[in-house]
C-alpha positions as CSV (number, residue, x, y, z in Angstrom):
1,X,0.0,0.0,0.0
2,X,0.5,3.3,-0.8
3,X,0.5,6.0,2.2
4,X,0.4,10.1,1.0
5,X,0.7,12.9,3.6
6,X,0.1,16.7,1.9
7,X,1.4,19.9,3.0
8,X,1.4,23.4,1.9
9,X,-2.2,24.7,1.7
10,X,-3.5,27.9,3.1
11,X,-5.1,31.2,2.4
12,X,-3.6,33.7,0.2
13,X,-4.8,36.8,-1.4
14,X,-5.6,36.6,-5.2
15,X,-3.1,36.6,-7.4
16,X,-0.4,35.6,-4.9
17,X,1.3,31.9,-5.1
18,X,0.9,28.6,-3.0
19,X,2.9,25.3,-3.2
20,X,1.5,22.4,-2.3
21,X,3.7,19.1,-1.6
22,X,2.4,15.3,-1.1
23,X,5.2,12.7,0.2
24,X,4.6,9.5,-0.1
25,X,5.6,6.0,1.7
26,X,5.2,2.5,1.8
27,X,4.8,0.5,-1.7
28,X,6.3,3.3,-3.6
29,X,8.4,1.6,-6.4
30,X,4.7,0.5,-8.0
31,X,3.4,4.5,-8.2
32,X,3.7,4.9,-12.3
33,X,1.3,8.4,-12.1
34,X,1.1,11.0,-9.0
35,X,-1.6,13.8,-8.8
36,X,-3.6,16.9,-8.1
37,X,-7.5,17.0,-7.6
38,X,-9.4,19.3,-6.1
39,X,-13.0,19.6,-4.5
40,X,-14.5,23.1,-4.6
41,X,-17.5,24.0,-2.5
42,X,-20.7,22.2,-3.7
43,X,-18.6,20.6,-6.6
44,X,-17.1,17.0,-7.4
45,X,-13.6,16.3,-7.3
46,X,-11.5,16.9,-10.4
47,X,-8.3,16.6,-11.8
48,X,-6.0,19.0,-11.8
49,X,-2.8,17.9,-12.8
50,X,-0.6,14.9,-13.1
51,X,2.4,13.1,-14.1
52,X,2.9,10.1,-15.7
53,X,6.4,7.9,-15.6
54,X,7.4,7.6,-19.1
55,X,4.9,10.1,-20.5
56,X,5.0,13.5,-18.9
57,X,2.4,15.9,-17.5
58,X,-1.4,17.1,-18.2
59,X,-3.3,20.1,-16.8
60,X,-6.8,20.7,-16.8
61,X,-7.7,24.0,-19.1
62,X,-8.2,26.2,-16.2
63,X,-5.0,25.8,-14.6
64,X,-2.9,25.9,-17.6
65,X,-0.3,28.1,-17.6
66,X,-0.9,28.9,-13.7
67,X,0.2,25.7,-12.1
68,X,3.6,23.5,-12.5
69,X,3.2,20.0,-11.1
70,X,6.4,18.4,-10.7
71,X,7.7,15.3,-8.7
72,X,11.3,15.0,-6.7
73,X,13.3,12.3,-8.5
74,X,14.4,9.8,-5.5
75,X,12.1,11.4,-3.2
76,X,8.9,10.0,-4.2
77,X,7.4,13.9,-3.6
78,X,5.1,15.0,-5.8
79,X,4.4,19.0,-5.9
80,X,2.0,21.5,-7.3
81,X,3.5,25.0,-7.5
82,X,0.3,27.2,-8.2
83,X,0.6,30.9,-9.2
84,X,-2.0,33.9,-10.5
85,X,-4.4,32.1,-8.1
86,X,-8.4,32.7,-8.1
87,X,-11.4,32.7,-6.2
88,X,-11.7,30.1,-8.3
89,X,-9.1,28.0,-7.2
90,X,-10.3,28.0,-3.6
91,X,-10.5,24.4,-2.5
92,X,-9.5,20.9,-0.6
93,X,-6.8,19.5,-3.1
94,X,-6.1,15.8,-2.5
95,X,-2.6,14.2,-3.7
96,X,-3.6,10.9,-5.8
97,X,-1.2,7.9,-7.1
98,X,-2.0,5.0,-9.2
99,X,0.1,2.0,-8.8
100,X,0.4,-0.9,-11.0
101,X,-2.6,-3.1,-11.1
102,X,-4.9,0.4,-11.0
103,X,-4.3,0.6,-7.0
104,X,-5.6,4.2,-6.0
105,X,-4.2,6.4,-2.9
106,X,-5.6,9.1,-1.5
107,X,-4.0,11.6,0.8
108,X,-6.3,13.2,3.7
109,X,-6.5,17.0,2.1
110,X,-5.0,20.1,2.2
111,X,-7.3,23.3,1.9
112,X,-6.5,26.2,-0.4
113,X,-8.6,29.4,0.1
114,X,-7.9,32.8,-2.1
115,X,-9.5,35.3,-1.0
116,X,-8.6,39.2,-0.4
């Protein structure tokens, strides 16, 4: 099993910049993609960003450009540098992996809030 602990979330004025971090532990060497979703107010989870071994990295449309998700070689960290953040952007963002055999991990939540 896969265990994910997140860090990094907090308010912050709109327009500034968070970074958010997820470290995980346990079965790591099976992790082939590491994630971003988020769960606004009254909305369902969605992806955000990821990173795929061997492939590379996708954004959703409305975080293109903003956010740079990147992941520690060796470290088995996975981070989510956001900047030019929204209202928009306010929510709990959850770290995700997928491990070989389609095994899913969840960390616990971190919340983001912009807001002036």
């Amino acid at each position: 099993q896969v265990q994910l602990v997140e860090s990094g979330g907090g308010l912050v004025q709109p327009g500034g910049s968070l970074r958010l971090s997820c470290a995980a532990s346990g079965r790591t060497s099976q992790i082939y993609v590491m994630a971003w979703y988020r769960q606004g107010p009254g909305k369902q989870r969605e992806p955000v960003a990821s990173i795929t071994l061997g492939t590379g990295t996708n954004y959703a449309d409305s975080v293109k450009g903003r956010f740079t998700i990147t992941r520690d070689a060796g470290k088995d960290t996975v981070n989510l540098q956001m900047n030019s953040l929204k209202p928009e952007d306010t929510a709990v963002y959850y770290c995700n992996t997928v491990s070989y055999g389609a095994i899913n991990a969840w960390g616990q939540g971190t919340q983001v809030t912009v807001s002036s």
